[in-house]
C-alpha positions as CSV (number, residue, x, y, z in Angstrom):
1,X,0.0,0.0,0.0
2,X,2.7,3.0,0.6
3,X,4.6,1.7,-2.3
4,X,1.0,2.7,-4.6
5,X,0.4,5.5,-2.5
6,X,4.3,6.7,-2.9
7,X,3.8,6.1,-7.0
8,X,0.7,8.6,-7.1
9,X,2.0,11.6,-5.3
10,X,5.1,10.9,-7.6
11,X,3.0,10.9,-10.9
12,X,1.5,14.1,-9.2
13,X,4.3,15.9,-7.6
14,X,7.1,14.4,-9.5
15,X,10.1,12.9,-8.0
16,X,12.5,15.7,-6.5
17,X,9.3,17.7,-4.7
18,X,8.0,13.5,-3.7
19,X,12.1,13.0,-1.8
20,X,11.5,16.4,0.2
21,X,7.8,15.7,1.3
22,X,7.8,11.9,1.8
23,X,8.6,10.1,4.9
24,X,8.9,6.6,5.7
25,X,8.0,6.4,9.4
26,X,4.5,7.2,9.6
27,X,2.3,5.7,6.4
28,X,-1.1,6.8,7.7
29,X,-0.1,10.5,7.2
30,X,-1.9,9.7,3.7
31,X,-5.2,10.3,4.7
32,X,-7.1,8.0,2.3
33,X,-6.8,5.5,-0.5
34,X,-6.0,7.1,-3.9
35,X,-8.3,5.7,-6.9
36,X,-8.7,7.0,-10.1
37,X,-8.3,11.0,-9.1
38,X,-5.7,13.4,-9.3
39,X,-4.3,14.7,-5.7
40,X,-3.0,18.0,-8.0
41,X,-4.8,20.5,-6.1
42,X,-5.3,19.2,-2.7
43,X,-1.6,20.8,-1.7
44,X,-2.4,24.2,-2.8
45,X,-6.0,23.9,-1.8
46,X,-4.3,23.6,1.5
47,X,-1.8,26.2,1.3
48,X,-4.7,28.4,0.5
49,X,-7.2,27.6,3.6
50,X,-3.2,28.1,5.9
51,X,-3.4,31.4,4.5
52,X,-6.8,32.8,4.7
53,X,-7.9,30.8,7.7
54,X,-9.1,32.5,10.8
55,X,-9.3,31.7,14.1
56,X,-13.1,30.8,15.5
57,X,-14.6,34.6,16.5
58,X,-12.0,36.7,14.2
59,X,-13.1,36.7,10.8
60,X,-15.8,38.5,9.3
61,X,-18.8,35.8,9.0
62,X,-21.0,37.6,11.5
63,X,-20.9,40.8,9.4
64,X,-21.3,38.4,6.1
65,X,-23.8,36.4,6.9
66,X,-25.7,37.8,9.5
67,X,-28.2,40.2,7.9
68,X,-28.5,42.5,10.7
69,X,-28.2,40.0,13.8
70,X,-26.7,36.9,14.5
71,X,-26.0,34.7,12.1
72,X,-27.9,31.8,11.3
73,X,-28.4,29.0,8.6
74,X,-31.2,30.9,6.9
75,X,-29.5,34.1,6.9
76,X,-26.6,32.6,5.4
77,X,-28.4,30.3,3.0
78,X,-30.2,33.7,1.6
79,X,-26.5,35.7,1.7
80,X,-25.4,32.7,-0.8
81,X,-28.3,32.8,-3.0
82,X,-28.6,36.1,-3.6
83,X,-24.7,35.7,-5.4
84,X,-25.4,34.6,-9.1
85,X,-23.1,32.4,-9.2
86,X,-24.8,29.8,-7.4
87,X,-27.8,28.4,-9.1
88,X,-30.8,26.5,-8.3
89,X,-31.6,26.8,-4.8
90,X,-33.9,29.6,-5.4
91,X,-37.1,27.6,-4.3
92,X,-38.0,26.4,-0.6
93,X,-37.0,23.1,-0.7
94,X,-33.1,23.8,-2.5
95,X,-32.9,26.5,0.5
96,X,-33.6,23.8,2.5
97,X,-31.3,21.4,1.4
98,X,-28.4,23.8,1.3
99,X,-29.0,24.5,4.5
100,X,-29.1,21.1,5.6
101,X,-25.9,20.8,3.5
102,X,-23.8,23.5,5.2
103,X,-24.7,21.9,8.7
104,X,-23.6,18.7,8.0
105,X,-20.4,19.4,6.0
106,X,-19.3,23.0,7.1
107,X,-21.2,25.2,9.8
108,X,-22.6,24.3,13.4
109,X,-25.3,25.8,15.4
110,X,-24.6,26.6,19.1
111,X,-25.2,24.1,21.2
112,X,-25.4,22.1,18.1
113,X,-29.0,22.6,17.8
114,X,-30.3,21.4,13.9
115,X,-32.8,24.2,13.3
116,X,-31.9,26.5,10.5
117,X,-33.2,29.6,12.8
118,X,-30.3,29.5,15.8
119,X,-27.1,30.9,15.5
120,X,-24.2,29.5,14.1
């Protein structure tokens, strides 16, 4: 298994940037099993959330998403409708499933309470 796993960060990395990254005494460090996808923009996907990540309570989100008040799942879902880019959640039910979406995968309510109304 770390000999397949060495060969894919190798077809993706190449071999001089694979010797500076790899190490031999802790496998598991690969957090999953590599099948048919490119691992090309996980590193700089990375790189990117290191550099504009902030700590809980000092970014901006409150402002962002929180129309007014505190923020909440249907405050934000409406924040990310209203940008054009994101299409077809305009009815009740796709607000609904975003919203179900961003608690399950991304946000959490206080308390972690599952109703789109508390705050985040």
């Amino acid at each position: 298994m770390p000999n397949e796993t060495r060969q894919v960060v190798e077809s993706v990395l190449g071999n001089h940037m694979t010797a500076q990254i790899w190490t031999s005494t802790y496998p598991p460090v690969f957090p999953f099993t590599p099948q048919d996808f490119s691992v090309g923009a996980i590193p700089p996907m990375v790189l990117y959330l290191f550099r504009w990540g902030h700590r809980r309570g000092k970014g901006r989100f409150a402002e962002t998403y929180g129309a007014g008040g505190t923020p909440t799942i249907k405050s934000t879902v409406s924040r990310l409708v209203a940008d054009p880019t994101i299409d077809g959640f305009d009815s009740d039910i796709g607000r609904a499933i975003l919203g179900d979406f961003l608690l399950t995968s991304i946000l959490e309510n206080k308390r972690r309470v599952e109703s789109h109304d508390e705050q985040i």
